[in-house]
C-alpha positions in Angstrom: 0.0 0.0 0.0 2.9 2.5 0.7 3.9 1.9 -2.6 0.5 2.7 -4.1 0.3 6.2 -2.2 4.6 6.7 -3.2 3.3 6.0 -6.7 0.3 8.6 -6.9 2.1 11.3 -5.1 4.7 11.2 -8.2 2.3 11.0 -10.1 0.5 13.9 -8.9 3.7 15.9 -8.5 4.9 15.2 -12.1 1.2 16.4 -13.1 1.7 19.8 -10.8 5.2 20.4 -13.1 3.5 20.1 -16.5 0.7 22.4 -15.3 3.1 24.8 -13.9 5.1 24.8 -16.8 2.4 25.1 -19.1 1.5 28.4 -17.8 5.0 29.4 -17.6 5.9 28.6 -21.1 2.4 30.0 -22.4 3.4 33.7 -20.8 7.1 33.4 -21.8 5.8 33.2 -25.5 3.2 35.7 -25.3 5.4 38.2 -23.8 7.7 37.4 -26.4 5.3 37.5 -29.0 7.0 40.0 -31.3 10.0 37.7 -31.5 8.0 34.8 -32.3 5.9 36.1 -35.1 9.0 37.0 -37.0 10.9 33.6 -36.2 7.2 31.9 -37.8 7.0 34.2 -40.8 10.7 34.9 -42.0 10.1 32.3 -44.9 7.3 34.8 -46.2 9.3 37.7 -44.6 12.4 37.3 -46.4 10.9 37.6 -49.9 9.8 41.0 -49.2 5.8 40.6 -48.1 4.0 42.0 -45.2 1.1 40.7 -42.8 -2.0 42.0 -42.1 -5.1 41.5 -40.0 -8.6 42.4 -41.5 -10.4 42.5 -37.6 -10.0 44.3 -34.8 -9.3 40.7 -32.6 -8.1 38.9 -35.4 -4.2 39.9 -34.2 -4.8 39.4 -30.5 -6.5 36.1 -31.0 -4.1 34.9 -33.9 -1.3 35.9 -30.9 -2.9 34.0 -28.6 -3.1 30.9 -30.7 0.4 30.8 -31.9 1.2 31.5 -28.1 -0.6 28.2 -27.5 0.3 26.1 -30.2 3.8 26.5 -29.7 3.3 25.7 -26.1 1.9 22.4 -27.2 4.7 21.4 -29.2 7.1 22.0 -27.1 6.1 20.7 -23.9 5.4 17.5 -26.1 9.4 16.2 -25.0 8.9 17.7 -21.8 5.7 15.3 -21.4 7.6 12.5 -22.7 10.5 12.7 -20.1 7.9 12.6 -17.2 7.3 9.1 -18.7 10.3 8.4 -19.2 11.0 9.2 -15.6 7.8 7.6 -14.3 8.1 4.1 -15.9 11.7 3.7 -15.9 12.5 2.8 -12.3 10.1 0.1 -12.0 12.0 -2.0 -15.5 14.3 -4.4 -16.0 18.0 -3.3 -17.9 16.2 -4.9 -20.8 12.7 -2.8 -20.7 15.1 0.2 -19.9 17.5 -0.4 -23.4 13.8 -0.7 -25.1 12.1 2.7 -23.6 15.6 4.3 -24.0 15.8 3.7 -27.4 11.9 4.5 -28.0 12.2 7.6 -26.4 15.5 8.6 -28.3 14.1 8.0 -31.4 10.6 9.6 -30.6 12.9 13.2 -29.8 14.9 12.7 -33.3 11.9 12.8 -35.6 10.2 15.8 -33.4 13.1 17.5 -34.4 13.5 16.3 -37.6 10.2 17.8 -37.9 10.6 21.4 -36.8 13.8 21.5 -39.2 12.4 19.6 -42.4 9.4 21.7 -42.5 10.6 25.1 -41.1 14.1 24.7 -43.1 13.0 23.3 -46.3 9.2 23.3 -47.1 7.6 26.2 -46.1 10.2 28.3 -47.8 9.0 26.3 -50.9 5.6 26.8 -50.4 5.7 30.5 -50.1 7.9 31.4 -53.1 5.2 28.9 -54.9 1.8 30.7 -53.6 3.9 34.4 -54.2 4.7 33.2 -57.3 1.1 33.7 -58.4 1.3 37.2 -58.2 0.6 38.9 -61.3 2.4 42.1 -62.4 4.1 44.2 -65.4 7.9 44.0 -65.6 9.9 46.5 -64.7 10.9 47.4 -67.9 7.8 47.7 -69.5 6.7 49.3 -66.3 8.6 52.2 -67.3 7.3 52.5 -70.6 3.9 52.6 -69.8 4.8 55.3 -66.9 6.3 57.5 -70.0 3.7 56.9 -72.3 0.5 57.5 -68.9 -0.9 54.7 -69.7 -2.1 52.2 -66.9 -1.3 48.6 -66.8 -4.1 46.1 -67.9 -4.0 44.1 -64.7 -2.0 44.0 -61.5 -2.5 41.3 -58.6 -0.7 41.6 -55.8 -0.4 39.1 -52.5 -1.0 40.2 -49.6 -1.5 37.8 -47.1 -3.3 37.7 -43.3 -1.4 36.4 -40.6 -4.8 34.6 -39.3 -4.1 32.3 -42.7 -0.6 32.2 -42.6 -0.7 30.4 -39.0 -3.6 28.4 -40.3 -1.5 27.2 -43.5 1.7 26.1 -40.7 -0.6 24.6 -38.4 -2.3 22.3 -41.1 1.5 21.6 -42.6 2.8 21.1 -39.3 0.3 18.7 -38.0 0.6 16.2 -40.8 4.1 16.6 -41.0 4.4 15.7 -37.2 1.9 12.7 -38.1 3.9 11.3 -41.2 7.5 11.6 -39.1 6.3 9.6 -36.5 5.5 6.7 -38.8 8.9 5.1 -38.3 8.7 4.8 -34.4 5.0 3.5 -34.9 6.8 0.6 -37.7 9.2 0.2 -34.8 6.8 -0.3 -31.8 5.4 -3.0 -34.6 8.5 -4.7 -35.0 8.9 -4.8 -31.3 5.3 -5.9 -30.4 6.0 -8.7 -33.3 2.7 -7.7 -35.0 5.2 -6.3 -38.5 8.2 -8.8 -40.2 10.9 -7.0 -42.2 9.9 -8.8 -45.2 6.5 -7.2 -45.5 8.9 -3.3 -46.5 11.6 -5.5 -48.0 9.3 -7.4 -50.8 7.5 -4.4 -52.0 10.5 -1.7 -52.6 8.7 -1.1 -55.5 5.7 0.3 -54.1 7.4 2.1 -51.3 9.2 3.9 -54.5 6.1 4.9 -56.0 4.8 6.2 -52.6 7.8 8.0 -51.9 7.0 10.0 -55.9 3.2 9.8 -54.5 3.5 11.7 -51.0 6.3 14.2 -52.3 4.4 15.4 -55.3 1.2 15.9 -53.0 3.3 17.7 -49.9 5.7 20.2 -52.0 5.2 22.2 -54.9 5.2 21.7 -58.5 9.2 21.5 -58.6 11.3 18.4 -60.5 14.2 18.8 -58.2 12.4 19.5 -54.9 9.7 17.0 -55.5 12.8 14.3 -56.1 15.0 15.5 -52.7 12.0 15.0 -50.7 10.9 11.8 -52.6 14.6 10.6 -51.9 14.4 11.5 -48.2 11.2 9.8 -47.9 12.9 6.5 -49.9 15.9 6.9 -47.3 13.1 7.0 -44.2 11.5 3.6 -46.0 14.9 1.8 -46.2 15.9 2.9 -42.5 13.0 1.6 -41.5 14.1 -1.9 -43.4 17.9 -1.8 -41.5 16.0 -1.2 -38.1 13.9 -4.3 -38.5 16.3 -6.5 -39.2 17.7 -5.5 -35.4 14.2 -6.3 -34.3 14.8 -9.6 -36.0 
């Protein structure tokens, strides 16, 4: 029985830190809240565009919600060491090697994840959705100024920041979903419910769903939709040389 009560009072404390530290980390955000915004939208920054908000709440409850969401993901590891810390007194050296290696590989693809989409694909999909943009060159610009004469058509992109966050959060959330397929295939492997040979007889299909889930996640570009279709090959063929350890 003392060890039940031993039990729930860590339990409880660990429970009192994640509380705490959720309110800590959601106020340490917001007051930093200028910082953040311009961390989030330097892809769409850097080529030379602007943010606005249409309402008068709009900004204050698009703050708020980036404020939030980030708190979310990164309390995420910080949830996952509580469990970590919870469960891994009461194992064996055996269990421990197993949850170590779980939990190692669980903190590479989160950050795998902030890098690969912050790094590489939402810089490509705002030079694609700026690209639409319509607009007289410069040169001819010139020559219609001489001549006052107005151009035919001009669109320009403007974007809200309510749509912007929107756009990350539905990127982000499938990207976080699709990285963690290899420590689900793993948790398989280990539960003995997946074989190796099930990924190693059907390369071929893992090749065509490699072209398949590029061309749907980045835009319309040969050489970017082959890099990610080649990471997404390399992620398939990991997951091959891992389950031959689990076999």
């Amino acid at each position: 029985m003392s060890n039940l009560h031993y039990h729930l009072f860590e339990m409880k404390s660990r429970i009192i830190y994640l509380i705490f530290s959720t309110f800590c980390t959601f106020f340490i955000l917001y007051y930093y809240k200028i910082e953040i915004v311009y961390l989030i939208g330097k892809p769409f920054v850097e080529l030379q565009q602007t943010f606005i908000f249409l309402d008068l709440t709009e900004a204050f409850y698009t703050l708020l919600k980036i404020s939030a969401i980030l708190t979310f993901l990164l309390l995420i590891p910080y949830f996952m060491y509580h469990l970590w810390g919870f469960f891994i007194p009461s194992s064996y050296q055996l269990e421990r090697n197993n949850l170590n290696f779980f939990f190692f590989l669980f903190f590479c693809l989160w950050t795998s994840e902030f890098l690969f989409t912050y790094f590489v694909l939402l810089p490509k999909i705002c030079s694609f959705l700026i690209s639409f943009e319509m607009g007289i060159p410069k040169h001819l610009n010139s020559d219609l100024v001489n001549m006052n004469c107005q151009p035919l058509i001009k669109v320009e992109f403007t974007a809200r920041i309510e749509s912007y966050v929107k756009l990350i959060v539905k990127i982000s959330s499938f990207i976080f979903f699709f990285f963690q397929i290899p420590l689900c295939v793993c948790l398989l492997y280990y539960k003995k419910m997946l074989h190796v040979s099930i990924f190693y007889n059907n390369r071929k299909v893992l090749s065509l769903m490699s072209l398949l889930t590029s061309s749907f996640l980045v835009p319309p570009d040969v050489m970017t939709q082959l890099l990610v279709a080649l990471f997404f090959y390399f992620v398939f063929e990991l997951l091959i040389f891992l389950g031959l350890f689990f076999e």
